[in-house]
C-alpha positions in Angstrom: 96.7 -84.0 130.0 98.3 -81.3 131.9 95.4 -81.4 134.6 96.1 -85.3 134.9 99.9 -84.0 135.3 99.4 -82.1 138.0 97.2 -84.4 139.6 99.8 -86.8 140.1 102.4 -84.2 141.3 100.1 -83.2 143.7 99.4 -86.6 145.0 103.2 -87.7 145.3 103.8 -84.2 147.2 101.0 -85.3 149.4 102.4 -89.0 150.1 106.0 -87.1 150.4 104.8 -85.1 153.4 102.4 -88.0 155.0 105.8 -89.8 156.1 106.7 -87.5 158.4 103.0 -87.2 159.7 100.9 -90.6 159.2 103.6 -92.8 158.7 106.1 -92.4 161.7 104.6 -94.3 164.4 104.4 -97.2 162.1 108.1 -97.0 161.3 109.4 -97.8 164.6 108.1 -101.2 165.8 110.7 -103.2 164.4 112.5 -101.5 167.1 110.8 -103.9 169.5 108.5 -106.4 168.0 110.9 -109.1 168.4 112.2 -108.2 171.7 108.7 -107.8 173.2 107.2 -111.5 171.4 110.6 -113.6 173.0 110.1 -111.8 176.1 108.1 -114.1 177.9 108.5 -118.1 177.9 108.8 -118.2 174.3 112.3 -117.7 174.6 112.6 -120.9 175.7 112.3 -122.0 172.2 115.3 -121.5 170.5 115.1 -122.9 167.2 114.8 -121.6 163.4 110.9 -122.4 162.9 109.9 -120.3 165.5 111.6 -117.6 164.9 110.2 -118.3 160.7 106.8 -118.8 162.4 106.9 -115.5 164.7 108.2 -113.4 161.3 105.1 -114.9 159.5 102.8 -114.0 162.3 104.2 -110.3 161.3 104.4 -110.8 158.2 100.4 -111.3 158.3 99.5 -109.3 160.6 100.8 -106.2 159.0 99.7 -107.3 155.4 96.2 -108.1 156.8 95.2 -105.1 159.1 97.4 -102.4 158.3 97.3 -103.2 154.1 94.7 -104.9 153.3 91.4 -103.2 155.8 93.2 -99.4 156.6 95.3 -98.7 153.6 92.6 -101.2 151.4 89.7 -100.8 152.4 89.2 -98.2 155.3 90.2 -95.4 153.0 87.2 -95.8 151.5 84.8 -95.7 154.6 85.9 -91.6 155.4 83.7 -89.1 155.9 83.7 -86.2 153.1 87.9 -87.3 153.4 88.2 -87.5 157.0 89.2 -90.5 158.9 89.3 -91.9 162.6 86.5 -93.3 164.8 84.5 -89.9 165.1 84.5 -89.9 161.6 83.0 -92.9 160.9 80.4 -92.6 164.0 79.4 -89.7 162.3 79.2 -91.0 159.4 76.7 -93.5 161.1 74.5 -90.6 162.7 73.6 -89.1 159.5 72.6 -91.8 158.4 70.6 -93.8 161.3 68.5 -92.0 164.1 71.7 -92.9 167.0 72.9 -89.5 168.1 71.3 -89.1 171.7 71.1 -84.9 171.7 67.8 -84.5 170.0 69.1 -80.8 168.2 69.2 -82.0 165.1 66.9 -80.1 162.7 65.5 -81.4 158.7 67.3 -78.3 157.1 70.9 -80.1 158.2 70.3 -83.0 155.8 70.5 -80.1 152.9 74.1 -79.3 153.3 75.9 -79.8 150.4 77.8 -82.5 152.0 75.4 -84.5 154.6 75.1 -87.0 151.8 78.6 -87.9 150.9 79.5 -89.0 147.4 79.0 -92.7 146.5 77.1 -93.3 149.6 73.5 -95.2 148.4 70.2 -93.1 148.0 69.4 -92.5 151.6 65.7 -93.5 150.5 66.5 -97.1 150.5 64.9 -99.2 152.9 66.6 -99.7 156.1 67.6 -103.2 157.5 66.1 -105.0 160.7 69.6 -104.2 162.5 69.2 -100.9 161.9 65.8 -100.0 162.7 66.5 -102.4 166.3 69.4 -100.2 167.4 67.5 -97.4 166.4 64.3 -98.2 168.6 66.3 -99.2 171.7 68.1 -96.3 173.7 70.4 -98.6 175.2 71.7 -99.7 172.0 72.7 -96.5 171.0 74.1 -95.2 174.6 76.0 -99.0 174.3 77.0 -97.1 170.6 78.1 -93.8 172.0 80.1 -95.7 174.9 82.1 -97.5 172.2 82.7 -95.0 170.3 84.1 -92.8 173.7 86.1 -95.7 174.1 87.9 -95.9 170.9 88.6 -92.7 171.2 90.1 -92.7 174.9 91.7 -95.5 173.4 93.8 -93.8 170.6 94.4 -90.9 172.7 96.2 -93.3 175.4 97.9 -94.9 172.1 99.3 -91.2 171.1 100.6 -90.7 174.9 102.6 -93.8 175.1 104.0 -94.3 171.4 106.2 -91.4 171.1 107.6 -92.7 174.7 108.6 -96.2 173.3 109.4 -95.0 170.2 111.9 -92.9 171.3 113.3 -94.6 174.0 113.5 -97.8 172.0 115.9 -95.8 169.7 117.7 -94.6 172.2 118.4 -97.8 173.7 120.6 -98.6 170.5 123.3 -96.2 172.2 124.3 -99.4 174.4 125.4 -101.5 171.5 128.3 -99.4 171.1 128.4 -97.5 174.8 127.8 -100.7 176.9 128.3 -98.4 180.0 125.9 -96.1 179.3 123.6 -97.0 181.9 119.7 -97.2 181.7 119.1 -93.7 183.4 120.9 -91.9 181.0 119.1 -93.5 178.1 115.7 -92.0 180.2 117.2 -88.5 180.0 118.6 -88.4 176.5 115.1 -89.6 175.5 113.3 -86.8 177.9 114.8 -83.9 176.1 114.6 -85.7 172.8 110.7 -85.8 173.9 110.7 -82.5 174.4 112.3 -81.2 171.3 109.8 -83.5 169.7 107.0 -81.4 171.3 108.3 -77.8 171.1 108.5 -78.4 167.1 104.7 -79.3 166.9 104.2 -75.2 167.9 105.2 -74.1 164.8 102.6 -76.2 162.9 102.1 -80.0 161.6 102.8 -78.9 158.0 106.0 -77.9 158.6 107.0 -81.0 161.1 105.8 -83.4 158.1 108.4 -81.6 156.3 111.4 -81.6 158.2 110.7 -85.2 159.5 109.2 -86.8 156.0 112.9 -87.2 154.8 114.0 -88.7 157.8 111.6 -91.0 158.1 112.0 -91.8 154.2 115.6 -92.5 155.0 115.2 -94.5 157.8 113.0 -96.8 156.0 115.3 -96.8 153.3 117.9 -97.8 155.5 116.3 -100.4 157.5 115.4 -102.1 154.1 118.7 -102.2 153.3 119.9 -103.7 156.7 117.3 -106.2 155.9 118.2 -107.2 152.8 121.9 -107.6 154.1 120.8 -109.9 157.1 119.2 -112.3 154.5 121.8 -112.5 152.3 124.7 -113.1 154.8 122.7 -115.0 157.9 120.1 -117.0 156.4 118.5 -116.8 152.5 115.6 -119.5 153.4 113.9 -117.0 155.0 111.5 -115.7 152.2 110.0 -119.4 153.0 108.4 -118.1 156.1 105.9 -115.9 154.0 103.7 -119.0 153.4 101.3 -119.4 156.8 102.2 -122.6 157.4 104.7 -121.6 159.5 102.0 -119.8 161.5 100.5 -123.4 161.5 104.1 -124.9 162.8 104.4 -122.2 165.2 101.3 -122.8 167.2 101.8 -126.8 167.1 105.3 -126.0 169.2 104.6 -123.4 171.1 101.2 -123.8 172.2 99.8 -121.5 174.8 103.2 -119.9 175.1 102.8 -118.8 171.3 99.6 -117.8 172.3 100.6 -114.9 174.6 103.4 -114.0 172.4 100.7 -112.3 170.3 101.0 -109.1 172.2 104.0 -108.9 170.5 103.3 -109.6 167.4 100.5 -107.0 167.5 103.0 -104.5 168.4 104.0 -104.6 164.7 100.9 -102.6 163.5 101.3 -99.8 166.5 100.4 -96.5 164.1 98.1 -98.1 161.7 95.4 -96.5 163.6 97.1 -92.8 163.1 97.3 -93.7 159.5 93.6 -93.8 158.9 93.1 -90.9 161.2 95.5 -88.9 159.5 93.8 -88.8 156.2 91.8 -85.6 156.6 96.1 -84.2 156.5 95.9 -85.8 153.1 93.9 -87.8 150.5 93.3 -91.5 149.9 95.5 -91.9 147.4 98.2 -90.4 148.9 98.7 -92.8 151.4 98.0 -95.6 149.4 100.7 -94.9 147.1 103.3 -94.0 150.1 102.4 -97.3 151.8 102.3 -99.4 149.5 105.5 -99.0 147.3 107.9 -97.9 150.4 106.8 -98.3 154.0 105.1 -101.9 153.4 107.9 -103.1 151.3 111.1 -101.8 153.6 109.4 -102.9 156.9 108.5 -106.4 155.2 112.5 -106.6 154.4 113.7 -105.6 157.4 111.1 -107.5 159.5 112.7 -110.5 157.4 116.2 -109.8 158.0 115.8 -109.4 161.8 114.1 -113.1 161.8 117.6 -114.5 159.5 119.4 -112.7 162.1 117.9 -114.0 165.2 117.3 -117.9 163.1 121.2 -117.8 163.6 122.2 -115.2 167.0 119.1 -116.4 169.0 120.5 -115.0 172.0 120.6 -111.5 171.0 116.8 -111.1 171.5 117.0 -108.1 174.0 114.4 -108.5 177.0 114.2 -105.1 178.8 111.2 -102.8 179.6 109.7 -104.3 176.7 108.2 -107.2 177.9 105.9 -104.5 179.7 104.8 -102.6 176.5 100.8 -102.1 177.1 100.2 -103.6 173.2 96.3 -104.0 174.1 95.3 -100.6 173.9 96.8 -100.7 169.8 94.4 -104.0 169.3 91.5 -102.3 171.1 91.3 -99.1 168.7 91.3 -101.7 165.7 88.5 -103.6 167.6 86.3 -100.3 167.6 87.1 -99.6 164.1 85.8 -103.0 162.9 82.8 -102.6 164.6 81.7 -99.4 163.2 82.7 -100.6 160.0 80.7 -103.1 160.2 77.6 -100.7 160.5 78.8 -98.5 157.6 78.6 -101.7 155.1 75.0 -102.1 156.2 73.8 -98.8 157.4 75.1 -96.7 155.0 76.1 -98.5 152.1 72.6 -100.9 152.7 75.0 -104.1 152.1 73.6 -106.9 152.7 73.6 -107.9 156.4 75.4 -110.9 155.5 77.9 -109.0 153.9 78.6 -107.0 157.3 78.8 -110.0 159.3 81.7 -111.4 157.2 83.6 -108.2 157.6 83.2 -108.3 161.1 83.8 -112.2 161.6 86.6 -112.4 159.5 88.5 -109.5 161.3 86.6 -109.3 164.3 87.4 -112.8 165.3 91.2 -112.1 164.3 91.3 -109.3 166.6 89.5 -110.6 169.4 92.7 -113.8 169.3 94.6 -110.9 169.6 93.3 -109.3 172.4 92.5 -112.2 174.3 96.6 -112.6 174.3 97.2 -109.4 175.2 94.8 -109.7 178.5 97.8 -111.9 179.8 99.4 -108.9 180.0 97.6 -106.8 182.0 99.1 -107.6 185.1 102.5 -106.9 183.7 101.9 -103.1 182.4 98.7 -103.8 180.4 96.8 -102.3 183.1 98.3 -99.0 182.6 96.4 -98.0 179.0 93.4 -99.6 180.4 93.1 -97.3 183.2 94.0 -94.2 181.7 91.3 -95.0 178.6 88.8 -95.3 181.4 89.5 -92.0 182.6 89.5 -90.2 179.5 85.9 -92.4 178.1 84.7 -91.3 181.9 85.5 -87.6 181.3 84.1 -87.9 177.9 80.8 -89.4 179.1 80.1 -87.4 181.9 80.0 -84.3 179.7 78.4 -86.1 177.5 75.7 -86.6 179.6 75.6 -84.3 181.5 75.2 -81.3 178.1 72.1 -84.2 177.1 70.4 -83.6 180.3 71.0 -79.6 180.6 69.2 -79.7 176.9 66.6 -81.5 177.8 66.3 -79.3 180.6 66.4 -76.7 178.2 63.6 -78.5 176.1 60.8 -79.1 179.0 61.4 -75.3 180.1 61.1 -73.4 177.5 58.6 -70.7 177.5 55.7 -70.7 176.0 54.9 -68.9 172.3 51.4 -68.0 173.7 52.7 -66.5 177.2 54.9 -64.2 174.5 52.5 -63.4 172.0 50.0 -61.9 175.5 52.9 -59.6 176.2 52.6 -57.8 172.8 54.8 -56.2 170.5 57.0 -54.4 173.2 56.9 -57.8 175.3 55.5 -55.9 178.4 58.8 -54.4 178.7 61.1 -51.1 178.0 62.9 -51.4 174.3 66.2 -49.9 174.5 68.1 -49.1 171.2 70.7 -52.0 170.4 70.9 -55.4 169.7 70.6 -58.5 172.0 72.4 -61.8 171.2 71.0 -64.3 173.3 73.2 -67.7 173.3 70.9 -70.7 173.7 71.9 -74.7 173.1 68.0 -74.9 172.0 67.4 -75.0 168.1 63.6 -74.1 168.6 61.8 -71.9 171.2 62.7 -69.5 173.5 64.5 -70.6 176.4 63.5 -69.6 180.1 67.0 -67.7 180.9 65.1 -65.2 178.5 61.8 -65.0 179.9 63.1 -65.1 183.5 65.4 -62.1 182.4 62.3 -59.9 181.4 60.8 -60.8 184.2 63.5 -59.8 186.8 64.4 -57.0 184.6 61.9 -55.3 182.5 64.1 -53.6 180.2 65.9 -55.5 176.9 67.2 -54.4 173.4 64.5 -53.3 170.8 66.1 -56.4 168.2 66.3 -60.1 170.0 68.6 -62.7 167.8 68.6 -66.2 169.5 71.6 -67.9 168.5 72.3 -71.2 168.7 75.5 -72.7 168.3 75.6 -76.2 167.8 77.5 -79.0 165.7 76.6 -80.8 162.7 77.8 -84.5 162.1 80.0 -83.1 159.6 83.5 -82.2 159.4 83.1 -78.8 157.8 80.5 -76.5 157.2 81.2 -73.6 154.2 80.5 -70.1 155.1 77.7 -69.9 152.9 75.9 -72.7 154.5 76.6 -72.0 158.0 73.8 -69.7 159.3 69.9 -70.4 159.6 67.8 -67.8 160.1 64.1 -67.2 160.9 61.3 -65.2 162.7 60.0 -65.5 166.0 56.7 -64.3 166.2 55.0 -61.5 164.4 56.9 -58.9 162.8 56.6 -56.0 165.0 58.4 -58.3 168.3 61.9 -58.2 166.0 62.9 -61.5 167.2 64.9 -63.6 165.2 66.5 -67.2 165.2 70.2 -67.4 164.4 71.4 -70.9 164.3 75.1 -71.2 163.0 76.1 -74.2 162.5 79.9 -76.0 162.5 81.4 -79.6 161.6 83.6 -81.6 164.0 86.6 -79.9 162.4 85.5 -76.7 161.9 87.6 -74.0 164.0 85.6 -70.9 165.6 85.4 -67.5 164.5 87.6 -65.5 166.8 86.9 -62.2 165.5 83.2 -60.7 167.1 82.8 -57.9 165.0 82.9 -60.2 161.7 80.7 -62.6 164.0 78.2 -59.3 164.8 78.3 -58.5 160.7 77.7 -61.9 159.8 74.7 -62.1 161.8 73.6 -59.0 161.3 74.1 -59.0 157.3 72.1 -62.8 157.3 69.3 -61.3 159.3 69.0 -58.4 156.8 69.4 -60.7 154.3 66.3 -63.2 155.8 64.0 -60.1 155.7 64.7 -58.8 151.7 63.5 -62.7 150.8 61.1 -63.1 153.3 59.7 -59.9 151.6 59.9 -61.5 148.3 57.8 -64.8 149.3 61.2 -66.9 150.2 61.3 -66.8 153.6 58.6 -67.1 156.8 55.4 -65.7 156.8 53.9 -63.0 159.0 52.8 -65.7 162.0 52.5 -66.1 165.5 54.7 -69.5 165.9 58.2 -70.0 165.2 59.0 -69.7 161.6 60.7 -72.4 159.3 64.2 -71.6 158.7 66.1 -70.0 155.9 70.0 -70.4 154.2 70.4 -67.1 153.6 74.0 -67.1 152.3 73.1 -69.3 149.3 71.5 -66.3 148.2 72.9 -65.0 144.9 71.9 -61.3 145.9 73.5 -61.7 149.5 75.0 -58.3 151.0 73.4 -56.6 147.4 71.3 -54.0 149.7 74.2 -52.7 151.5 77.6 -51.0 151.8 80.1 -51.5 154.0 82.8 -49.0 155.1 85.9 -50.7 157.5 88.1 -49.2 159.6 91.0 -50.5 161.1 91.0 -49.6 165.0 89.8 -46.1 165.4 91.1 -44.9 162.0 88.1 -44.7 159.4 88.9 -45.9 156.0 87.5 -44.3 153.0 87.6 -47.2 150.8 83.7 -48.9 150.4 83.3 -52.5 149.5 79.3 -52.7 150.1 77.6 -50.4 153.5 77.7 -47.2 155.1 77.3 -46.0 159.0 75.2 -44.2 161.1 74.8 -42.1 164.3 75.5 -44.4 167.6 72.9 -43.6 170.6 75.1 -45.2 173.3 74.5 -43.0 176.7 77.2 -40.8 177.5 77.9 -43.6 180.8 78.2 -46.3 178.7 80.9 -44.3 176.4 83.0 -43.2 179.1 83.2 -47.3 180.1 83.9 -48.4 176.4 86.8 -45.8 176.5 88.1 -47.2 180.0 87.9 -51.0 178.6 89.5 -49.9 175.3 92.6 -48.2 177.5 93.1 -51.7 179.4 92.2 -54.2 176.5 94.7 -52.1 173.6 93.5 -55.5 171.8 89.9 -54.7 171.5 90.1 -51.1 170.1 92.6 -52.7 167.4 90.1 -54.8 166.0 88.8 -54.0 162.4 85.2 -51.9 163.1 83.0 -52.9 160.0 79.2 -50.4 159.7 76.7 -51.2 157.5 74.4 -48.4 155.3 71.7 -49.8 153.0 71.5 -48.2 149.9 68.7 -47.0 148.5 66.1 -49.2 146.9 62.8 -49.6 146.8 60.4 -52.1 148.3 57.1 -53.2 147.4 56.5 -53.2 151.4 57.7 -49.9 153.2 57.6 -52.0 156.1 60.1 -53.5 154.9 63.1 -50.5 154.5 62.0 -49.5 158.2 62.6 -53.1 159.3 65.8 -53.4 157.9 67.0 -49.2 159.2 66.1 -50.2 162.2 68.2 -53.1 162.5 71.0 -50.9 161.0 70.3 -48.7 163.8 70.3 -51.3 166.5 73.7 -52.3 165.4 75.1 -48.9 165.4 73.7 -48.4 169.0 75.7 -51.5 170.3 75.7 -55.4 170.4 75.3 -57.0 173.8 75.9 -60.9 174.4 73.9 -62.6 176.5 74.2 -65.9 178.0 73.3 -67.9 180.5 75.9 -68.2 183.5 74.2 -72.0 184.5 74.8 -73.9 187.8 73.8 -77.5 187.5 72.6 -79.6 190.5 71.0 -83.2 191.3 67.4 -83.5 191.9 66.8 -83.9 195.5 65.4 -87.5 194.6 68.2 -88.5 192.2 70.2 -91.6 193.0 73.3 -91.6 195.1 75.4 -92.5 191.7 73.5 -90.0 190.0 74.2 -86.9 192.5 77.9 -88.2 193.1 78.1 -87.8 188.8 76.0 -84.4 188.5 77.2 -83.0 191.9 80.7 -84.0 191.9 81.8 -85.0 188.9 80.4 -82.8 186.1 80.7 -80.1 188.5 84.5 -80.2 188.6 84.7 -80.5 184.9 82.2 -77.5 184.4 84.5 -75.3 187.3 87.8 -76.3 185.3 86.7 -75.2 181.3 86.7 -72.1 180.5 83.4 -70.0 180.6 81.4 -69.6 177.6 82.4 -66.2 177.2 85.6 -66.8 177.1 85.4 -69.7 174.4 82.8 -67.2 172.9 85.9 -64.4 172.5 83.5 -62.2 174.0 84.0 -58.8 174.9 83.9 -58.2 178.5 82.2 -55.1 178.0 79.5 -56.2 176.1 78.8 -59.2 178.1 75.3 -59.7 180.0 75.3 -63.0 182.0 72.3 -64.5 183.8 72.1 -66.9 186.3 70.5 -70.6 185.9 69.8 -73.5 188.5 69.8 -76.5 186.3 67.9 -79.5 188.5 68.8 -82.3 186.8 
């Protein structure tokens, strides 16, 4: 009873805070709707059943997309309690073949939650539709354009809502200053704008709280204004609830009703953010925060403006509205439907039929809608059009660009038998310490390593590959995160590392808990390995091991921390040992420490392992000198590519590699830097990608 108690508290402290996050785009459109759909000819027609047939169309609208599929029904469709587009494609990727990077390894589908609750057994026979798109590359690059595009889509959405949000508040000033002149209005709304922005810095938790009751008491208060307008202009109103006014409507108005849509859509502006917003809260959050206040005091006050206006017709305000670019809002829903539509069949294994409806029943809705807002392209519609081909171009030229640098990757990797020849020592010098080597390949050893011992015979005595890549997840627990395995026999000490993130997971910042991490799962992988659960002694790259699901993880070891270059005497699990760093190389750590104060602040974390015995002494010297290797240093080591068109390419395809992706690579920050490398312990090697 008292868990059920707090439940609920926790829920309504949930919808409390989603109205000053989810909820705030929605509330403003009433600002505008009604100027924007009489902007046109439609104004023309002044009479009380249009006005009852336009509050209908809104009425509908709203209780159809925005109620009935998001807050209904697209709640439902989340990933693991996410929501937006990228959610639900990768929803779709886990569970069809569609995802056009080929890293994706058999050990990913064991994470706790790759298989979400109430999805169907992911045994169950796959549909015609499914296995089509999944046999035709041009289906699923047709998939991953979509997808780019409902995504530049809602970005152009969040650029221009705040704008006309704003300003469209603003613009009540003149009701009551009727000389404050349209400039002024721009500049009161600028700085309001930027107050807006400034407050996002100290986090969105806190924003939801300081704007949740002003958004609560502006829907209160516009509810209230509605209900006034009803009672004193015109009570018949309630009548236009019933669509066949909508029917009425269209018989008058015709084609000029028709392109008064864009209007109407307006009404639903934020229904997108809603869904997208739900990884901020839960399900039922929003469902009970929509659905007994924001639905009910924007249906009221949607009314009363349409008994105001039955009876003052001619104070429909036309100003910048009638420019409002709607069509990106009805484009985003477009999307959504679509890769709905797949989840019913593909991951739910609905029938097809079933799929179809969805889609034809909104689908068909929404393409009315944006075949009315087209007519307003020419008049501003244009604008969100262009910029979300920008952002989708941006967006597929990395895109396609990372693909064909993996593949890359892929063809040129060196070959496990040229390694194995070299021997133990790999025909080279073994110097005490540890090499990272950053590769985007989940199996194999990439060429930037073998054309580094080749150039320069000399490398660290323990070799961890580590891949960082992303799972079609939205979050990845620490215990799950890092694959490890072998690398050819024993004696080489190479390892695999492949740490793994969701969509929404945010990278470790830290290095040295990065370096213990790594080094502690790597232990870890040889004490089972040992004991029969990891990788046999081969000559091939090993199978893969979750080493953190271990219930004797970190048991072997004690760890001693120290904050900067004070040593703490308090042991949670490992010890230290003597560093071998050359007197040169100690004299340059001390110079970098002096000019970076931040690095020699970080908390220093050494590792002793205890002593127990093994059935294999092999073992124990394995895992000392591993200990060792860390004590003597970590270096990073990645490659520092430069990616070119093939002489033969196509004009279009060396203007995209050459130009395009080229500018994009020159204007992100290097790896090492989104790495929050050391400088010091950086080692960068150069690569000419011919793509």
């Amino acid at each position: 009873m008292a868990e059920c108690k707090n439940r609920r508290k926790h829920v309504l402290l949930l919808a409390y805070q989603s109205f000053g996050m989810v909820f705030s785009d929605l509330s403003t459109p009433p600002l505008y709707v009604y100027k924007c759909t009489f902007s046109g000819r439609l104004r023309h027609y002044q009479n009380e059943d249009t006005v009852f047939g336009a509050f209908s169309l809104v009425f509908w609208t709203l209780t159809l997309f925005s109620l009935f599929k998001y807050v209904g029904f697209m709640m439902c469709a989340n990933d693991n309690g996410e929501g937006g587009i990228f959610a639900l494609y990768s929803v779709i990727c886990r569970h069809a073949k569609f995802c056009l990077l080929p890293n994706q390894q058999a050990a990913d589908e064991e994470i706790s939650t790759y298989h979400s609750v109430g999805y169907s057994n992911r045994n169950v026979v796959s549909s015609r539709f499914k296995k089509f798109v999944e046999g035709h590359k041009k289906m699923k690059t047709a998939l991953l354009v979509l997808v780019l595009f409902g995504a530049a889509v809602f970005i152009t959405i969040a650029i221009f809502t705040p704008a006309i949000s704003i300003l469209s508040s603003v613009e009540g000033l003149q009701v009551r200053a009727k000389n404050l002149h349209h400039g002024m209005l721009v500049i009161i709304a600028l700085f309001l704008l930027i107050g807006l922005f400034v407050l996002q810095h100290y986090g969105m938790h806190r924003v939801a709280f300081i704007f949740a009751p002003i958004v609560i008491l502006w829907l209160l208060s516009i509810a209230f204004v509605g209900i006034y307008n009803i009672i004193n202009w015109n009570p018949r109103v309630y009548q236009a609830l019933s669509p066949y006014y909508i029917y009425k409507f269209f018989g008058e108005t015709g084609k000029d009703g028709w392109i008064s849509l864009g209007g109407i859509l307006l009404s639903i502006t934020g229904t997108e953010v809603v869904f997208a917003g739900l990884g901020q809260f839960t399900a039922s959050s929003i469902r009970v925060a929509f659905s007994f206040v924001v639905y009910p005091c924007l249906v009221l006050q949607y009314m009363g403006q349409a008994a105001f206006l039955s009876q003052n017709f001619s104070s429909v305000s036309t100003s910048f509205h009638s420019s409002i670019p709607g069509i990106a809002c009805i484009a985003g829903i477009f999307v959504t439907t679509c890769l709905t539509s797949m989840i019913i069949d593909f991951v739910w294994h609905k029938n097809l039929l079933v799929a179809l409806l969805y889609f034809s029943f909104f689908g068909i809705i929404e393409i009315i809608f944006i075949s009315s807002s087209c007519m307003r392209i020419p008049k501003g519609g244009w604008v969100p059009l262009v910029l979300s081909a920008v952002f989708m171009f941006v967006m597929y030229v990395w895109h396609y660009g990372s693909r064909k640098k993996y593949l890359y990757d892929l063809h040129n990797k060196a070959s496990m038998k040229w390694i194995l020849t070299l021997g133990s020592d790999l025909g080279i010098v073994r110097i005490p310490g540890i090499g990272l080597v950053y590769t985007e390949l989940a199996s194999g050893v990439p060429a930037m390593f073998s054309q580094f011992i080749t150039d320069l015979p000399t490398f660290y005595q323990v070799v961890v590959f580590i891949c960082v890549k992303t799972v079609p997840i939205p979050y990845v627990s620490q215990k799950e995160r890092y694959l490890i395995g072998r690398i050819g026999p024993k004696p080489y000490r190479m390892y695999r590392c492949i740490v793994r993130y969701g969509y929404k997971d945010v990278h470790e910042n830290d290095d040295y808990d990065f370096e213990n991490a790594i080094v502690m799962s790597v232990a870890e992988f040889i004490q089972l390995e040992a004991e029969g659960g990891g990788t046999r002694d081969g000559s091939v790259d090993g199978r893969l091991a979750v080493v953190r699901s271990s219930e004797n993880f970190g048991k072997g070891f004690m760890m001693s921390e120290s904050d900067g270059n004070k040593e703490s005497s308090r042991w949670s699990y490992p010890g230290s040992g003597s560093s071998s760093r050359s007197a040169a190389l100690q004299k340059l750590k001390s110079m970098y420490e002096l000019e970076s104060p931040e690095f020699c602040n970080r908390r220093r974390i050494q590792l002793k392992l205890l002593d127990t015995t093994y059935k294999d002494s092999r073992v124990k010297e394995e895992l000392l000198e591993l200990l060792e290797a860390k004590d003597a240093g970590v270096a990073y080591v990645i490659g520092h590519s430069h990616v070119k068109a093939k002489w033969n390419a196509t004009f279009w395809k060396r203007l995209l590699i050459n130009v395009f992706l080229s500018f994009l690579r020159k204007n992100c920050r290097s790896p090492g830097v989104g790495l929050n490398i050391p400088h010091i312990s950086l080692i960068e090697v150069g690569m000419n990608y011919y793509l």
